[in-house]
C-alpha distance (Angstrom), angle and dihedral (degrees) to the residues before:
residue distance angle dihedral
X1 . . .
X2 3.86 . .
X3 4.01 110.6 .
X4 3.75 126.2 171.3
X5 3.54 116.9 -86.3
X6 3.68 94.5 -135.6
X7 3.95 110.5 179.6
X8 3.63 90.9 112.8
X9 3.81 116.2 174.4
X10 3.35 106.9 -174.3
X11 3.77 151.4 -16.8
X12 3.73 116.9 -157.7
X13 3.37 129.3 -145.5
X14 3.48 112.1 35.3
X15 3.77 93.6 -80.4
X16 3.84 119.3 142.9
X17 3.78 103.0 -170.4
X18 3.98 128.9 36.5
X19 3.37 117.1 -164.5
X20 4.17 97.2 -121.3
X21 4.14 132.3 41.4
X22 3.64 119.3 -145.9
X23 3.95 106.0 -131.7
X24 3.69 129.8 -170.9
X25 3.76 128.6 -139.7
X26 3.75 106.1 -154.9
X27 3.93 103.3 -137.9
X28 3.84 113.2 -175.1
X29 4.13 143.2 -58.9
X30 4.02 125.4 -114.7
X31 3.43 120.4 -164.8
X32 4.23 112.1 -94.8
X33 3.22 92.3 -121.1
X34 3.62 109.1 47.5
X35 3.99 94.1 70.8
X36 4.09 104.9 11.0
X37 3.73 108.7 43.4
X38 3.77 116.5 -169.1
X39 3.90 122.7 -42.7
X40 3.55 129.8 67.9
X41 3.58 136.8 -15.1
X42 3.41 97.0 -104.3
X43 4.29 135.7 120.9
X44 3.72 154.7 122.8
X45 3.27 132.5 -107.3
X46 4.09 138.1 -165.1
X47 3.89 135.9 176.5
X48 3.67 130.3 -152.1
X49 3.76 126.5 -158.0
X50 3.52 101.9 -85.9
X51 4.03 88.9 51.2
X52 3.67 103.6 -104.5
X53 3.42 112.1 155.7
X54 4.26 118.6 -134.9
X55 3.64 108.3 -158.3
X56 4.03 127.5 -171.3
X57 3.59 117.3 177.9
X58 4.16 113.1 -167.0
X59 4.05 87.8 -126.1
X60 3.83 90.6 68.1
X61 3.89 133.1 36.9
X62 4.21 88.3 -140.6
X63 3.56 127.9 102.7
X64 3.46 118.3 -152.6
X65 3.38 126.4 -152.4
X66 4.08 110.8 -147.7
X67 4.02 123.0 -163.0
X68 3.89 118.1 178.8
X69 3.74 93.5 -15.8
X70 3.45 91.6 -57.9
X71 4.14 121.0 112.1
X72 3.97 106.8 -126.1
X73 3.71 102.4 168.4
X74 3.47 150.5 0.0
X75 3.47 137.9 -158.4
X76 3.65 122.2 -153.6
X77 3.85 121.4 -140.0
X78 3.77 129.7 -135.3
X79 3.88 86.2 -156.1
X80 3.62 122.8 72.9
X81 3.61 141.9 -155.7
X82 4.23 121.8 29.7
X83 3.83 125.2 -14.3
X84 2.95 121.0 -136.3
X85 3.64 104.2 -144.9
X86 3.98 133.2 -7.8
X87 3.88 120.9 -172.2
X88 3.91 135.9 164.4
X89 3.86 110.6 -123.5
X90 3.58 119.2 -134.8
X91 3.88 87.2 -87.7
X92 3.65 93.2 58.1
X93 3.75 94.7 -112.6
X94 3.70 110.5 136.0
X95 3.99 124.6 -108.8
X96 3.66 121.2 -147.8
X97 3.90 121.9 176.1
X98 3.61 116.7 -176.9
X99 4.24 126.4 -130.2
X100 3.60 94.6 -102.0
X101 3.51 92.9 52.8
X102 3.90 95.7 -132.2
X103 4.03 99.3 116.8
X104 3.64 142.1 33.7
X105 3.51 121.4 -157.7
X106 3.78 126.0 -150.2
X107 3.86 115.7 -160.8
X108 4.16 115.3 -168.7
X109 4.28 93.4 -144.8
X110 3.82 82.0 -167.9
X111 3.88 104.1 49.7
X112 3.72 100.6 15.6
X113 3.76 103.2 -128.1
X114 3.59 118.2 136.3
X115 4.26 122.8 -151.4
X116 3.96 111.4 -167.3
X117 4.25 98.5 -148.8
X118 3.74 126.0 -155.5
X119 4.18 109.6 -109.3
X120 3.60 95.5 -158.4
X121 4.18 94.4 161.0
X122 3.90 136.7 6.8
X123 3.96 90.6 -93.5
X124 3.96 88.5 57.6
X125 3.99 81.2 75.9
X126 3.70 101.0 52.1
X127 4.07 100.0 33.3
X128 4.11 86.1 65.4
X129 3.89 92.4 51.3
X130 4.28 99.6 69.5
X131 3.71 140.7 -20.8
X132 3.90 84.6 -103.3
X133 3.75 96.3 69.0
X134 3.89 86.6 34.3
X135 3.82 88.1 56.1
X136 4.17 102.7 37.5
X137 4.44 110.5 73.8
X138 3.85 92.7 -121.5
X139 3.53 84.3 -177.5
X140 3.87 84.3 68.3
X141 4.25 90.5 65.7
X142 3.76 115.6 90.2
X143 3.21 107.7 -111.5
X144 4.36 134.2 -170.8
X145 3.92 116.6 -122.3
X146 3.43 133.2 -134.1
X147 3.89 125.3 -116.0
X148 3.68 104.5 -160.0
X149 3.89 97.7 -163.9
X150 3.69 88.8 74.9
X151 3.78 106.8 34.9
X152 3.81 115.6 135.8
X153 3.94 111.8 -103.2
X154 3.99 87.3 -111.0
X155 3.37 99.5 63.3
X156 3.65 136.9 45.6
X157 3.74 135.9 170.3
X158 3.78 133.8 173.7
X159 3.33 102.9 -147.0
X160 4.29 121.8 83.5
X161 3.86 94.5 -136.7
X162 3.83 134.6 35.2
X163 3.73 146.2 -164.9
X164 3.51 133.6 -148.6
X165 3.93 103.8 -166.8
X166 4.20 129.5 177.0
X167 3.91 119.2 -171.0
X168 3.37 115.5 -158.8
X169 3.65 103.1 -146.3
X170 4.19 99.9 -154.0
X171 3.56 91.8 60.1
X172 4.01 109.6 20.3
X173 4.33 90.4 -122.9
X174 3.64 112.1 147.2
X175 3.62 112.0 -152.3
X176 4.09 122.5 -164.8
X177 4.09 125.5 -158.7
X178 3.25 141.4 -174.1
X179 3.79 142.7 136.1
X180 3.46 112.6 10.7
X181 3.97 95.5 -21.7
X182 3.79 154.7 53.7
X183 3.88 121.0 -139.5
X184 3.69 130.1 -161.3
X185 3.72 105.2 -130.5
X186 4.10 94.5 179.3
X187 3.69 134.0 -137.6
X188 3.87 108.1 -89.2
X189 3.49 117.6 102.5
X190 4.01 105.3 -83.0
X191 3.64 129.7 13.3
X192 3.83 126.0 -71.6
X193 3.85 148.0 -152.3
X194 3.93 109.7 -68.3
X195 3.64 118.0 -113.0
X196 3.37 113.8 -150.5
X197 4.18 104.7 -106.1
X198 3.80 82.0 41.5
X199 4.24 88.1 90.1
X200 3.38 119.5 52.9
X201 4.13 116.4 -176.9
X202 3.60 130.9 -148.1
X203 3.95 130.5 167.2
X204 3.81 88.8 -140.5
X205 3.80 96.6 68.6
X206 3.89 126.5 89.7
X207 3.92 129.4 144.7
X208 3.91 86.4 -88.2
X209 3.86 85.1 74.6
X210 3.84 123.9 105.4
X211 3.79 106.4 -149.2
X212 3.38 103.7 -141.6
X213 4.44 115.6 -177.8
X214 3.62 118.3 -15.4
X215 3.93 121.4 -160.7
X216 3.96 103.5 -167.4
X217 3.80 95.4 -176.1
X218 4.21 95.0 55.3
X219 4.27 80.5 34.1
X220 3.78 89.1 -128.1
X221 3.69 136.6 149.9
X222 3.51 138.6 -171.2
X223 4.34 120.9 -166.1
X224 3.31 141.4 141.0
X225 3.47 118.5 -117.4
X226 3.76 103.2 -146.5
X227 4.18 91.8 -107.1
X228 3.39 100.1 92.1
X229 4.11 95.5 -87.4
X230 3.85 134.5 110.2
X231 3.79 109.7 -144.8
X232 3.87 120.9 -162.5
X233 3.64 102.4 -168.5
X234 4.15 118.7 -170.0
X235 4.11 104.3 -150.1
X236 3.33 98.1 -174.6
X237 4.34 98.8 52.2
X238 4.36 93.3 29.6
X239 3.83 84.5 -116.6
X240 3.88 124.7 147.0
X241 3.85 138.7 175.9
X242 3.79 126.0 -174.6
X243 4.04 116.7 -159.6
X244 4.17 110.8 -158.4
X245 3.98 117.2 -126.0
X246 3.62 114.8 -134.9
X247 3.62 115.2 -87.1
X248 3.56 99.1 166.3
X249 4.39 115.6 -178.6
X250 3.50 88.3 6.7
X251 3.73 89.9 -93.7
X252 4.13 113.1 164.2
X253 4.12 112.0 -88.2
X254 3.60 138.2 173.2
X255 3.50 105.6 -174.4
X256 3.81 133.4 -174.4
X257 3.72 132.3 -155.6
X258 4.17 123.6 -155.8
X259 3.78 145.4 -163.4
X260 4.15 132.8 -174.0
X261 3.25 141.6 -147.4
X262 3.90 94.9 -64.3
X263 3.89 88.8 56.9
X264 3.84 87.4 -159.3
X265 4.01 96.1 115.3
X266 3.76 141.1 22.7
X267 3.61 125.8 -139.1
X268 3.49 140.2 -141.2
X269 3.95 161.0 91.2
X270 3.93 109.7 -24.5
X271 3.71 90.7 175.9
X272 3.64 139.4 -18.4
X273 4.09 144.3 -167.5
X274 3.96 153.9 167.0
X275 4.18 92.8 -62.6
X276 3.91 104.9 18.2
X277 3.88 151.5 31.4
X278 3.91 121.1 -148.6
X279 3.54 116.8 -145.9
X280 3.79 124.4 -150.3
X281 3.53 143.2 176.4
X282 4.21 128.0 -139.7
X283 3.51 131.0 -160.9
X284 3.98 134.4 158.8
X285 4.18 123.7 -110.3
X286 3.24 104.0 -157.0
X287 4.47 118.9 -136.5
């Protein structure tokens, strides 16, 4: 049963009404400790086409593979500690990349075969997720660099430039963001001359985001922004809403929100305690 999800923060602007409500679709519970062990709140998650949910926590070098509320599979890891990132491909086999960046694991879901794949630079990533990124030069797309000296503690990479790249799978448009904005790179095969509604700013965004769904013909966005908020953020009428993720007992979390190839819903925690997490789905109904 869909309900509102209703922990609204804030909504900016002075506007009273926005034309779509973010509603959740509670899903199912599994027990804590079947798939996070103990440790910190902390793990990945991935869905492929026929919404089967890949879940990594940092406590345990397993991926499990969760169908209906019910654990089907796992797949144990030869690397331990955090990933970094985990993603289905448009084939519905199952990315891994590991913290430091050195290896990229490929997992068939179907046949269960497993390829480790050198990541030699940041495009490696995105060239193994569809034949668009395969086809488009992403080394065409301006891009920021990274000075290492001056890194926060948090977060480390080992590479002197970085991209933060969203396909939207409809339409083939890749779409890049950063600090403070989100650019419409296109879908020929390099990067063109910016129109002017192709770059949309925002003083939410920074490569910490996770870009979630993007709707370019409303000119709205939904991410999380890495602090524990989901922002839905209308370009086109300067309206934004942020939705709270559970953080219940102020116990330590790093949480993580996902989308497939349908990029009609987002997935993720709802709510979570000592003995159980509760799964939910999100999706916008549009006034």
């Amino acid at each position: 049963m869909y309900k509102l999800f209703c922990l609204l923060v804030s909504v900016l602007c002075g506007v009273s009404s926005i034309n779509a409500q973010l509603v959740k679709e509670e899903l199912f519970s599994v027990p804590r400790n079947l798939i996070m062990g103990d440790g910190q709140f902390n793990f990945k998650i991935a869905v492929n086409s026929e919404e089967v949910i890949a879940f990594n926590s940092c406590n345990r070098p397993v991926v499990y593979f969760i169908r209906n509320g019910k654990v089907t599979d796992s797949l144990k890891l030869e690397y331990k500690g955090c990933i970094r990132n985990m993603e289905f491909d448009e084939n519905d086999n199952l990315l891994i990349m590991d913290n430091e960046e050195k290896t990229i694991y490929r997992y068939s879901y179907r046949n269960f075969a497993m390829e480790k794949l050198p990541y030699n630079k940041p495009e490696d990533w995105f060239i193994m997720q569809n034949h668009w990124y395969k086809f488009f030069e992403i080394g065409s797309v301006p891009t920021f660099y990274n000075n290492r000296e001056y890194l926060q503690d948090f977060y480390y990479t080992r590479f002197d430039y970085s991209y933060n790249l969203y396909l939207n799978y409809s339409n083939g448009y890749i779409y890049q963001y950063a600090y403070n904005f989100i650019r419409k790179v296109g879908n020929r095969k390099t990067y063109l001359a910016l129109k002017k509604d192709d770059l949309w700013f925002s003083d939410r965004l920074s490569n910490k985001c996770k870009m979630l769904l993007i709707d370019l013909e409303r000119q709205v966005v939904v991410y999380y922004n890495r602090a524990l908020v989901l922002i839905y953020e209308d370009f086109k009428n300067g309206r934004i809403l942020e939705y709270s993720s559970p953080v219940p007992n102020s116990e330590p979390v790093q949480l993580d929100y996902a989308t497939n190839k349908s990029q009609k819903k987002i997935w993720g925690i709802s709510s979570y305690s000592a003995t159980k997490i509760n799964f939910a789905a999100y999706s916008f109904v549009w006034n």
